[in-house]
MIKOL-519655 format. One line per field, with one value per residue (C-alpha): residue number from 0; residue in one letter; z, y, x. Coordinates in steps of 0.02 Angstrom, whole numbers, plus 50000, padded with zeros to 5 digits. Example, Ala and Ser with C-alpha at 12.3 -4.5 7.8 and 13.67 -1.06 7.14 Angstrom:
% residues 2
nr <- c(0;1)
rest <- c(A;S)
zz <- c(50390;50357)
yy <- c(49775;49947)
xx <- c(50615;50684)
END
This chain:
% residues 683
nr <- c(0;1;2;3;4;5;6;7;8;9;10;11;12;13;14;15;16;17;18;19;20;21;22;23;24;25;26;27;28;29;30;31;32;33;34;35;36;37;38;39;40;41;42;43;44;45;46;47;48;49;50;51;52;53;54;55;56;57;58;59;60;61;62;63;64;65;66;67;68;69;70;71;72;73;74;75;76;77;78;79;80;81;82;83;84;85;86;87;88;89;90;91;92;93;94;95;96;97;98;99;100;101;102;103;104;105;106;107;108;109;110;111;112;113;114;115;116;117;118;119;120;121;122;123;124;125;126;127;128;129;130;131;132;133;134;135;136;137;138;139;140;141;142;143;144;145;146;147;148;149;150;151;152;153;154;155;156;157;158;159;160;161;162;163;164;165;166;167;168;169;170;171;172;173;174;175;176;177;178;179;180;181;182;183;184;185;186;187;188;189;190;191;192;193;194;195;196;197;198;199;200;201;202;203;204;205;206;207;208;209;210;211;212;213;214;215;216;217;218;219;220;221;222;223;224;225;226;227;228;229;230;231;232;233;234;235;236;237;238;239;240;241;242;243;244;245;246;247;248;249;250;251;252;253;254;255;256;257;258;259;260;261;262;263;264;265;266;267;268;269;270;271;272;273;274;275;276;277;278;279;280;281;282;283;284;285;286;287;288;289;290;291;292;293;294;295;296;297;298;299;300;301;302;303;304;305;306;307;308;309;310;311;312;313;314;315;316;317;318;319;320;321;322;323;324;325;326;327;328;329;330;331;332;333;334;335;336;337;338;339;340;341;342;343;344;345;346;347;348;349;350;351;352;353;354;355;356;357;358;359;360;361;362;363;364;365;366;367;368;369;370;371;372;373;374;375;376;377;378;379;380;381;382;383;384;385;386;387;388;389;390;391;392;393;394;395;396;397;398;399;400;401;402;403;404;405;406;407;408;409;410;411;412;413;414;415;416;417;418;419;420;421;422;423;424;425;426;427;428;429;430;431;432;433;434;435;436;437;438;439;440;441;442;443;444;445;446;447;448;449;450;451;452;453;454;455;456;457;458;459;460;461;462;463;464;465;466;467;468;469;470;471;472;473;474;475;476;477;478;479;480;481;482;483;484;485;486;487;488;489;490;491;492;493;494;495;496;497;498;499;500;501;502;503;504;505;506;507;508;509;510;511;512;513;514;515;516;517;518;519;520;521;522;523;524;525;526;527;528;529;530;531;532;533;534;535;536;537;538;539;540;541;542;543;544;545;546;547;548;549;550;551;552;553;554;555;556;557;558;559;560;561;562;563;564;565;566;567;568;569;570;571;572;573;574;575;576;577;578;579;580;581;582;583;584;585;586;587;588;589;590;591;592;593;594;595;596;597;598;599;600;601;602;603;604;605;606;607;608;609;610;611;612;613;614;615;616;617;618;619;620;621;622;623;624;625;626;627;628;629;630;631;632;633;634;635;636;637;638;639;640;641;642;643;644;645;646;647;648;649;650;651;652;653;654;655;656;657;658;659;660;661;662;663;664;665;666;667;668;669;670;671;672;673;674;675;676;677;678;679;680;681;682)
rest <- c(X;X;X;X;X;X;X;X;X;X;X;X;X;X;X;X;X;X;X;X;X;X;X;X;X;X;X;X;X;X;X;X;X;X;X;X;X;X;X;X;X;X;X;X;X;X;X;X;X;X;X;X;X;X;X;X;X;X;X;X;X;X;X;X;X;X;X;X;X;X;X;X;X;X;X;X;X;X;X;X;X;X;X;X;X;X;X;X;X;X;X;X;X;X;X;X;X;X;X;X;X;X;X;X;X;X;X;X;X;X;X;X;X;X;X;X;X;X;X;X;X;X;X;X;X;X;X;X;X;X;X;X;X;X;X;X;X;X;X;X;X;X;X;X;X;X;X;X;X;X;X;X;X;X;X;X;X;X;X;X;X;X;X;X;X;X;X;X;X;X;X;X;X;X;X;X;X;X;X;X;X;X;X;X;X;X;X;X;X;X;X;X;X;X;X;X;X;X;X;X;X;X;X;X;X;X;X;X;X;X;X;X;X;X;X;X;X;X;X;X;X;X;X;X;X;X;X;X;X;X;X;X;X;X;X;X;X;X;X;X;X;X;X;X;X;X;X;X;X;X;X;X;X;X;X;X;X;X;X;X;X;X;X;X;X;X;X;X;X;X;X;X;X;X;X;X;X;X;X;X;X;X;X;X;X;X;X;X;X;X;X;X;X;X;X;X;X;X;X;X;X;X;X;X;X;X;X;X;X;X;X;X;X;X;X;X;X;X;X;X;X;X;X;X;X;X;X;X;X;X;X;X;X;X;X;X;X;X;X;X;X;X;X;X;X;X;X;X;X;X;X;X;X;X;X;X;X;X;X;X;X;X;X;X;X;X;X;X;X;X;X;X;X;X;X;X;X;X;X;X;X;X;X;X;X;X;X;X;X;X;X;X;X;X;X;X;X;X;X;X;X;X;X;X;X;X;X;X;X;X;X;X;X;X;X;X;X;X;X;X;X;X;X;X;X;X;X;X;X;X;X;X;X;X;X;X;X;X;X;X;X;X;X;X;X;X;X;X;X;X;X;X;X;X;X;X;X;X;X;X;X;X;X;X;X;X;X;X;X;X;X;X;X;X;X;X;X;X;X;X;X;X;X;X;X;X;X;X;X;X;X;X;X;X;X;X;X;X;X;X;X;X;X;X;X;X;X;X;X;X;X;X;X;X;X;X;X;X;X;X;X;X;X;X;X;X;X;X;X;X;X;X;X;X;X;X;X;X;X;X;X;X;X;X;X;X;X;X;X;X;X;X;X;X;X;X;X;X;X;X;X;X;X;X;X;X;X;X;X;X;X;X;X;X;X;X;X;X;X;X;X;X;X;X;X;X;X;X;X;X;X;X;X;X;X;X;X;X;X;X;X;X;X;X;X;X;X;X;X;X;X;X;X;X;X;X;X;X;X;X;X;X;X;X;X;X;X;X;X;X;X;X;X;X;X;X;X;X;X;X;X;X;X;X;X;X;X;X;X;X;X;X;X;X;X;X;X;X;X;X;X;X;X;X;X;X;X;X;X;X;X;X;X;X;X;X;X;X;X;X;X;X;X)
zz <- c(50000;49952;50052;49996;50168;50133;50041;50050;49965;50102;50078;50217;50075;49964;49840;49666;49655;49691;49787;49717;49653;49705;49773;49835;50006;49965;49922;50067;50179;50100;50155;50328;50343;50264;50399;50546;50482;50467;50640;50734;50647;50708;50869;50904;50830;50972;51099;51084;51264;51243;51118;51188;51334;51231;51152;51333;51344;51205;51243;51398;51326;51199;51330;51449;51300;51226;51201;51155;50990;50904;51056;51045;50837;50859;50972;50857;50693;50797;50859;50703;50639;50542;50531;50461;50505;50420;50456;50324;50314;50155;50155;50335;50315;50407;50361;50481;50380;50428;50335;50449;50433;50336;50429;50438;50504;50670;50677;50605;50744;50888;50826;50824;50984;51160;51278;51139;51075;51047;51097;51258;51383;51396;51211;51131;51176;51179;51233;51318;51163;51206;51124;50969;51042;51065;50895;50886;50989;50832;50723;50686;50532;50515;50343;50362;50200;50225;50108;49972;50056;50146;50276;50393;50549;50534;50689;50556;50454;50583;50670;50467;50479;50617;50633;50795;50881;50837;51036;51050;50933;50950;50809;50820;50837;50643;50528;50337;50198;50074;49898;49838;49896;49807;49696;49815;49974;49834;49740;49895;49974;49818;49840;50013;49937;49816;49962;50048;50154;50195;50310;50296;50424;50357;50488;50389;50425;50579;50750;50715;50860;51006;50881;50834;50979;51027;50851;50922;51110;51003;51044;51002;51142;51082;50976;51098;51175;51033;50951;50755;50727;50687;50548;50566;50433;50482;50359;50425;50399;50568;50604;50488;50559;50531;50628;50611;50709;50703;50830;50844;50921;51037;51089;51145;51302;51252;51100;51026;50999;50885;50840;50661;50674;50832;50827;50994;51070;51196;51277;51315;51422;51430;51517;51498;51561;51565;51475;51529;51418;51479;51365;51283;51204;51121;51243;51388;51508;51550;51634;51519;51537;51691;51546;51459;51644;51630;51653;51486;51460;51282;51251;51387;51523;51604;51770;51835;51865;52017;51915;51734;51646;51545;51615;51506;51571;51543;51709;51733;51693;51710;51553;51480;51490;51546;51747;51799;51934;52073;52079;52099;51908;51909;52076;51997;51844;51957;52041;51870;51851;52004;51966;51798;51863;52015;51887;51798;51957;52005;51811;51837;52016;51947;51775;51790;51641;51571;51604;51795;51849;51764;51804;51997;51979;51899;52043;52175;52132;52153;52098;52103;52258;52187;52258;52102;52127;52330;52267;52157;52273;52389;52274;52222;52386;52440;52277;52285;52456;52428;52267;52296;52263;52287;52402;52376;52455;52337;52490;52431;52537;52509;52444;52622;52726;52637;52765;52705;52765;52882;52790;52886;52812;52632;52479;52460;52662;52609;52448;52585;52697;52566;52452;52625;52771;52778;52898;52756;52618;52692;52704;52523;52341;52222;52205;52003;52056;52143;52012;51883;51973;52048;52190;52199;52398;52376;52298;52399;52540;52503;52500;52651;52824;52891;52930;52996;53188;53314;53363;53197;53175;53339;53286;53141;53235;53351;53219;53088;53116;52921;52936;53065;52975;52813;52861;53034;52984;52950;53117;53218;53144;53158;53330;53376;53314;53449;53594;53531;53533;53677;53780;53750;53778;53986;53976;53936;54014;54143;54093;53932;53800;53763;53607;53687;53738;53625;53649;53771;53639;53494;53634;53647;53461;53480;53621;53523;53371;53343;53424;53268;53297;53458;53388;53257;53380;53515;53368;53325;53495;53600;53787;53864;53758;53800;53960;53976;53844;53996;54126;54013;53978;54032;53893;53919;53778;53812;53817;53677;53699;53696;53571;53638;53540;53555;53520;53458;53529;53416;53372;53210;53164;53123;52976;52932;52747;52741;52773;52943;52878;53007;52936;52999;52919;52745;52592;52573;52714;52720;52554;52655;52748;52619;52535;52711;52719;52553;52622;52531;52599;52580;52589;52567;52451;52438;52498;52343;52219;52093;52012;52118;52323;52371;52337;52381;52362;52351;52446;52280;52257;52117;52121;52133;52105;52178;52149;52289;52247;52379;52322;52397;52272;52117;52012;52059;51920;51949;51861;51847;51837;51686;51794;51860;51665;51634;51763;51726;51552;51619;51735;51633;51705;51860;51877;51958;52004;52205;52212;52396;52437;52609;52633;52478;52374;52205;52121;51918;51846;51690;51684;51512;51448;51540;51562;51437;51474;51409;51421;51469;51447;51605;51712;51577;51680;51610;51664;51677;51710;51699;51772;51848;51934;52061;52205;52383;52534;52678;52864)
yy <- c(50000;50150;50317;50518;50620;50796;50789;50598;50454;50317;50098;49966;49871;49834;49944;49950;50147;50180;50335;50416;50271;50099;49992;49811;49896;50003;49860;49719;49919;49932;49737;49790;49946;49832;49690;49806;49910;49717;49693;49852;49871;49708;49700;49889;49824;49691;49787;49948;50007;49998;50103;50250;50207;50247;50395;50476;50411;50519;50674;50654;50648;50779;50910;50850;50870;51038;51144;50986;50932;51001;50925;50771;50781;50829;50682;50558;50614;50602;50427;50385;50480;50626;50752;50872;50915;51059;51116;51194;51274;51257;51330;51252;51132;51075;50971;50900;50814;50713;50639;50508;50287;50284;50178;49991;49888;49886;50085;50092;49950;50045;50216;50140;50055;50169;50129;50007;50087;49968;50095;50033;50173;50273;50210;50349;50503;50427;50272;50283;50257;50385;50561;50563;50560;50740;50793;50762;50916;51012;50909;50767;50683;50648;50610;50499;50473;50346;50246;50274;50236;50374;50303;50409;50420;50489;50516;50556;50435;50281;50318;50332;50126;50087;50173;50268;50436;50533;50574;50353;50335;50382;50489;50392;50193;50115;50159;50170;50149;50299;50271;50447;50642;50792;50876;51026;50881;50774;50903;50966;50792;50767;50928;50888;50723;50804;50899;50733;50697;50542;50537;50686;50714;50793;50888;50936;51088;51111;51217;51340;51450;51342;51265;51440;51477;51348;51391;51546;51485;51387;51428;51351;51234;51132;51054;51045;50862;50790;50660;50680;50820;50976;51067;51127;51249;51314;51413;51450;51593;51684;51607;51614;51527;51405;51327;51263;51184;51092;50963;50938;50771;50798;50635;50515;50614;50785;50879;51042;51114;51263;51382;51423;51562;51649;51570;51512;51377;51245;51143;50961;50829;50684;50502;50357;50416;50606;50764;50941;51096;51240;51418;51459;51637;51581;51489;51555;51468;51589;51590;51574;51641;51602;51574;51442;51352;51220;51036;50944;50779;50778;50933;51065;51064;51211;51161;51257;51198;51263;51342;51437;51277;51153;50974;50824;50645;50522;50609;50555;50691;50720;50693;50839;50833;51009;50962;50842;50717;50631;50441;50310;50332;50541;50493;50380;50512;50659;50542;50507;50715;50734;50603;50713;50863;50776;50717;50879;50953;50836;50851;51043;51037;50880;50893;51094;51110;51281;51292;51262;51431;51453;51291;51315;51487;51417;51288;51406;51520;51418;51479;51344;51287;51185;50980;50912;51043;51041;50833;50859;51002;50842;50718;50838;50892;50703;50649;50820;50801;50635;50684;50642;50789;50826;50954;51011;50892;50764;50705;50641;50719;50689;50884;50873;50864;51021;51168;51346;51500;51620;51774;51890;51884;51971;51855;51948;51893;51709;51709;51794;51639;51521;51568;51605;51484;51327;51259;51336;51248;51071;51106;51200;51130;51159;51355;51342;51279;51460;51551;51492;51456;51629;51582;51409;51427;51479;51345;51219;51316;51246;51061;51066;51105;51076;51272;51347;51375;51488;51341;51342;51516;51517;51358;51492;51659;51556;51441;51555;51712;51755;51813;51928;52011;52001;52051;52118;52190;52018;51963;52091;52059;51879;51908;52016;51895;51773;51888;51942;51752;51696;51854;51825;51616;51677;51802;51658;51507;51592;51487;51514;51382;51266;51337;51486;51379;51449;51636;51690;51641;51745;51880;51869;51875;52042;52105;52062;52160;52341;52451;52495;52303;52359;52549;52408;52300;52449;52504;52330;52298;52393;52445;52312;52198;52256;52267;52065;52038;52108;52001;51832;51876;52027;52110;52303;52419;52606;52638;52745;52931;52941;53077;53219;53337;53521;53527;53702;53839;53822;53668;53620;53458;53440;53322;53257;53279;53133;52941;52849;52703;52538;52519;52345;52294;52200;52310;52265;52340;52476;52489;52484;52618;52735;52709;52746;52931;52960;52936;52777;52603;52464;52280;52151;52023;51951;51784;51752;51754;51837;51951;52118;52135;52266;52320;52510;52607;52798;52913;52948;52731;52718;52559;52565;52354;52371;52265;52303;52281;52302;52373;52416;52579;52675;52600;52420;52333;52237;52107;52055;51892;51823;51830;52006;52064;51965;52073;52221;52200;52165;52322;52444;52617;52533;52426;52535;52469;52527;52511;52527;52593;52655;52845;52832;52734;52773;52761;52686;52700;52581;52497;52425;52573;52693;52578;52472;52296;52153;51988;51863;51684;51638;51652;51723;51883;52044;52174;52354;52446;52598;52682;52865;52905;52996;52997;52993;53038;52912;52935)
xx <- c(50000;50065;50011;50068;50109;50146;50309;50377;50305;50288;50257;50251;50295;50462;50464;50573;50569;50738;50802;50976;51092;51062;51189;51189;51202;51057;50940;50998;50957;50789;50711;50798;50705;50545;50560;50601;50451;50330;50404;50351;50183;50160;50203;50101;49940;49957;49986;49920;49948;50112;50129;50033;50156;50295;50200;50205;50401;50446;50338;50415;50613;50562;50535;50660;50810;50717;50880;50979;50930;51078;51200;51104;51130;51317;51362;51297;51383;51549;51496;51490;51657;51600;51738;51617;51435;51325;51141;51035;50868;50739;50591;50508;50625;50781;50915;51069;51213;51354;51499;51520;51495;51323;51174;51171;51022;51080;51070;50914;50843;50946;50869;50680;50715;50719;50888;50958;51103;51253;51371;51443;51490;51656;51675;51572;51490;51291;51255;51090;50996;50845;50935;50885;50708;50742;50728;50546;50527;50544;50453;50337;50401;50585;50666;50833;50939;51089;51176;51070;50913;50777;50669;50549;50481;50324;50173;50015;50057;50093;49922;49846;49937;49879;49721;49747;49755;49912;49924;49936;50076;50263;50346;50520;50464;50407;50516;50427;50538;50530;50496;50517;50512;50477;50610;50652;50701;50801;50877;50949;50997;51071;51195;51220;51285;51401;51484;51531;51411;51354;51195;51048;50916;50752;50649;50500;50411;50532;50468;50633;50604;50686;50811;50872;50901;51015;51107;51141;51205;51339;51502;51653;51693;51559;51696;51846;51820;51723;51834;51815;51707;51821;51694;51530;51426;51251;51159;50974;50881;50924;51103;51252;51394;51544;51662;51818;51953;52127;52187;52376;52434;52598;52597;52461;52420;52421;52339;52339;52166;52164;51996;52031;51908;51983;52140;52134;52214;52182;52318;52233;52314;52219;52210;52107;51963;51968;52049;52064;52103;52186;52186;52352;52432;52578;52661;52568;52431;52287;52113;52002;51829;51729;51572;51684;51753;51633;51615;51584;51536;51613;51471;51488;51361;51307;51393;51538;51723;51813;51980;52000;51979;51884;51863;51790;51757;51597;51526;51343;51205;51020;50908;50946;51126;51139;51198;51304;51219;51329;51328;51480;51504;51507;51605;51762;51770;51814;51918;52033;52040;52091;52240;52290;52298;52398;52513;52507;52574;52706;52769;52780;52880;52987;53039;53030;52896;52889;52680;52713;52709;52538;52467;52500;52423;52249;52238;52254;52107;51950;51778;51647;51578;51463;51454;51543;51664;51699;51725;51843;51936;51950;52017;52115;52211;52224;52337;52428;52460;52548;52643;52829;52945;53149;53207;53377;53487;53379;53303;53129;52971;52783;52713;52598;52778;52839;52866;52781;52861;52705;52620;52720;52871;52905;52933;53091;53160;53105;53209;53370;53333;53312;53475;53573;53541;53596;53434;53324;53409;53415;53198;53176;53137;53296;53326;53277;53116;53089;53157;53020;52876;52821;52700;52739;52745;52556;52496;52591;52523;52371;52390;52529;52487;52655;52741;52885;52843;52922;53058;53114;53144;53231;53344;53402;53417;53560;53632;53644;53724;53723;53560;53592;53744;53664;53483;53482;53308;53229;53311;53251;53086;53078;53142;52984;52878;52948;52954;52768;52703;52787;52714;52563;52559;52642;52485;52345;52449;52544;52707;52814;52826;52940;52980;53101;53240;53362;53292;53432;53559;53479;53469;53657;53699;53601;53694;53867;53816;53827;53722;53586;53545;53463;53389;53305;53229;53185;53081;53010;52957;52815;52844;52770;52871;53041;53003;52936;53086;53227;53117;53140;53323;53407;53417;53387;53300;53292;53103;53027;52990;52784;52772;52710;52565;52544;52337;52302;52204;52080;51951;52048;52092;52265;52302;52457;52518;52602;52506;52595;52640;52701;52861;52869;52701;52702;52687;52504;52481;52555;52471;52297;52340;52388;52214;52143;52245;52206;51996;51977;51928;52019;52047;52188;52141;52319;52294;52154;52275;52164;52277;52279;52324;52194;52030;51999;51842;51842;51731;51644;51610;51759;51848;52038;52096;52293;52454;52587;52767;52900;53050;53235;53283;53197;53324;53262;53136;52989;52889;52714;52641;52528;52405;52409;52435;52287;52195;52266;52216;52015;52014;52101;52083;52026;52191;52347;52532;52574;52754;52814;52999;53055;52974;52866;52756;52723;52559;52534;52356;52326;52514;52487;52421;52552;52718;52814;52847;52967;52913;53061;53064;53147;53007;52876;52856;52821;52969;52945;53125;53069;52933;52845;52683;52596;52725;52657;52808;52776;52818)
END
């Protein structure tokens, strides 16, 4: 029996009108498409409950995947190996081509059949067998052209067959083979043909609103962890885009990925069972986008990743594919991230690889709290924390036994102690390893909770006299600090600690040296703490003069022109309270690693985003890290430089715009050796 429906000529029997060129394929397609057809017919006329059952099922799926059709489309053609996909509007008509393996019967049984896909997971993209269900959310009669042979699933005509309700019978269940279509649907198959492609999906008079719109959402990383698709041309009547895309193999765990539209590039490292991509300029690592840091599972979900950085495994997801859902499977795939970047980490600190500095930077600054996110935080720290590493003497340490120096002391008095003392050296990675990785102390920081403590720091003051010769600053300071802790512990515990052992020793070294040692530490130390200081040990400290203030005759406040500054403070700091003398209000963001130190607010509500750099004389340089140059590219006009020196601090709005940097390969910072602003004379 033959039947016409709209455009397509439909038969539930074999027919010897032949569609494009036959083939012995073709034919041996067309009795499968026949007896599959026989099969289903069948089967629903006996059991017609079912079928209204599965007429629910795919309502159901339709709106569940609505926004998905052209993910769920996408996924398939690279199942199947298509390098190129393209989708095309005629008339009310849409067509999806591939030019990927052409249907065999089993595809056209799995694709009639719900949950029977063959594809067995983690060796594709789909494998639950129910996706392509989606597509009937945008419309009821679906041409499919395939090795020669068009086939159709059509809802009017299967309840026209079997003499039902169109709301009983599914769209995508009987196949009907198709004997012929009109001109305009073959001419253009027939193009589509001559362009390579092997596979056409007809969506006759297609619902283009929702399916537009997911056009337009499109972005490129819908291509990044697919595994053959690297083309993609869509011509509709609203959206007028193409894609394409290059992936370079390094090796068999890492890959190139290059946007030949924007030109940019994605650095992918991969394992067995999962693959991240970090954003690259030239040679560089940088965030990328907080819209593009998102989990994919192959095609990106809408779920967030904690760092700057795309993650892809076979995580599982709810219907719609658009959130990831946590089960044992979701659970093992965060697992095997968490083991590459691990290994990404240990590769950096071991084998000193050039993206180390960046990579430690992107997995400091965590953004997404959500559950698979706090997960994979955990995972993470636990393999990071038992990552072997070298410390200079080649002694081998677990990263978690690694001692991290305390806030208060300036980057450049942990490089002195570092470069200088032998106890320091014994306990440090190898001196390169701090000369290319900027921050690395920050990000080990965060998977170590073993620090220098006061009986350390003693242990050094006595052993180590180098530092007081050298630095008698830095050992006046970490002196204070010692005196300052162990005062208070006698205040709470009415004893002193066992940690100050050694502190008469130290004391000594002080009296021995020259007399500034002691101005140094009179200033350090309050009062009350020189005073408990000669109780503990003897050692005497003139007291300092209590300044004394004339108040005027007259009600007027007296303002200094210059900010007070703590002179023993750290930079960011004293930073802060410039920004307070100058009437703004600030805060020390330091510790977040985000690409400024402190965030100031003016009186009027403008935003001042700061980067503090400590520095010894005017002729000194200083560098900035990719990712402050990152954020001083974002903020602009908003973005300034503070560099601190002792008795001023100098003030640069817009550094990129204003300054000229070098970039150097040694530690790919950007260096700025020469430099003028708005100076500010410090007290």
């Amino acid at each position: 029996m033959l039947h016409r429906h709209n455009r397509v000529m439909l038969s539930t029997r074999p027919c010897e009108v032949r569609t494009m060129q036959d083939t012995e394929s073709s034919i041996t397609l067309k009795e499968a498409i026949q007896t599959i057809s026989d099969n289903f017919i069948q089967e629903a006329r006996r059991s017609p409950a079912l079928l209204s059952d599965m007429a629910a099922m795919e309502k159901y799926m339709a709106e569940s995947y609505s926004g998905r059709v052209f993910a769920e489309l996408l996924q398939n053609a690279d199942d199947c190996h298509s390098t190129k996909v393209g989708v095309y509007q005629k008339g009310n008509d849409l067509f999806f081509a591939n030019n990927g393996r052409p249907f065999n019967r089993e595809d056209i049984t799995a694709i009639c059949r719900s949950g029977a896909s063959s594809k067995k997971r983690g060796q594709g993209i789909g494998y639950r067998g129910v996706g392509f269900k989606s597509s009937t959310h945008i419309s009821d009669e679906i041409i499919i052209w395939s090795n020669g042979v068009s086939f159709s699933f059509s809802k009017s005509y299967c309840a026209h067959v079997l003499n039902s309700a169109e709301k009983d019978v599914p769209t995508v269940r009987i196949p009907f083979y198709v004997d012929s279509v009109d001109g305009d649907i073959y001419n253009f198959i027939s193009e589509l043909n001559n362009k390579g492609y092997t596979t056409v999906f007809v969506f006759v008079d297609a619902k283009m609103e929702e399916f537009i719109s997911e056009l337009e959402s499109t972005k490129n990383d819908y291509f990044i962890f697919l595994n053959n698709i690297l083309q993609c041309d869509i011509s509709t009547s609203q959206v007028v885009r193409k894609f394409s895309a290059e992936r370079i193999m390094l090796n068999e765990n890492e890959t190139f990925y290059v946007d030949n539209n924007t030109q940019e590039n994605w650095h992918i490292y991969k394992s067995k069972s999962c693959s991240v991509a970090i954003k690259q300029i030239e040679r560089d690592y940088i965030p990328c986008a907080s819209t593009d840091a998102t989990y994919h599972c192959y095609l990106p979900t809408l779920d967030k990743t904690p760092f700057a950085l795309k993650i892809n495994a076979d995580f599982s997801t709810d219907p719609s594919r658009k959130h990831i859902t946590v089960d044992k499977i979701t659970g093992d795939a965060i697992e095997s991230v968490a083991k590459l970047l691990a290994c990404l980490c240990k590769d950096a600190l071991t084998q000193h690889r050039s993206f180390g500095a960046q990579l430690f930077t992107l997995l400091s600054a965590q953004s997404s709290f959500s559950k698979t996110s706090q997960l994979l935080i955990s995972n993470l720290k636990e393999y990071i924390s038992e990552t072997g590493i070298a410390l200079q003497n080649d002694r081998k340490i677990l990263l978690s036994q690694y001692k991290t120096f305390p806030n208060w002391l300036e980057p450049s008095e942990i490089m002195f102690l570092r470069s200088k003392c032998a106890y320091i050296k014994k306990v440090s990675l190898p001196e390169a390893v701090y000369k290319q990785y900027d921050g690395v102390d920050t990000f080990i920081a965060s998977y170590s909770k073993n620090k220098f403590e006061l009986k350390d720091f003693e242990e050094l003051l006595e052993q180590d006299e180098q530092v007081l010769k050298t630095m008698p600053d830095t050992y006046c300071k970490i002196l204070a600090r010692i005196v300052r802790e162990e005062k208070s512990h006698s205040a709470v515990y009415h004893t002193f600690s066992n940690q100050t052992k050694n502190l008469p020793a130290c004391i000594s070294n002080v009296s021995k040296a020259d007399s500034r040692i002691s101005t140094v530490l009179q200033e350090t130390l309050s009062n009350s703490e020189a005073k408990w200081l000669s109780e503990r040990t003897g050692l005497k400290l003139p007291e300092k003069e209590t300044p004394k203030v004339e108040l005027p005759l007259t009600k007027t406040t007296v303002v200094s022109k210059r900010p007070i500054v703590s002179k023993w403070r750290s930079a960011e700091q004293q930073a802060v309270q410039i920004e307070e003398f100058l009437g703004n209000k600030a805060i020390d963001v330091s510790k977040k690693n985000i690409g400024y130190d402190i965030e100031s607010t003016t009186s009027s509500g403008e935003k001042r985003y700061i980067e503090v750099k400590s520095l010894q004389k005017d002729s000194s340089t200083f560098a900035i890290t990719n990712n402050e140059y990152t954020s001083a590219h974002q903020l602009g006009d908003e973005y300034y430089i503070c560099l601190i020196f002792e008795g001023k601090a100098i003030y640069i709005q817009n550094p990129l715009k204003n300054l000229s940097f070098e970039k150097r390969i040694r530690q790919w910072e950007w260096i700025c050796e020469e430099y003028s602003g708005e100076e500010i004379e410090l007290m």
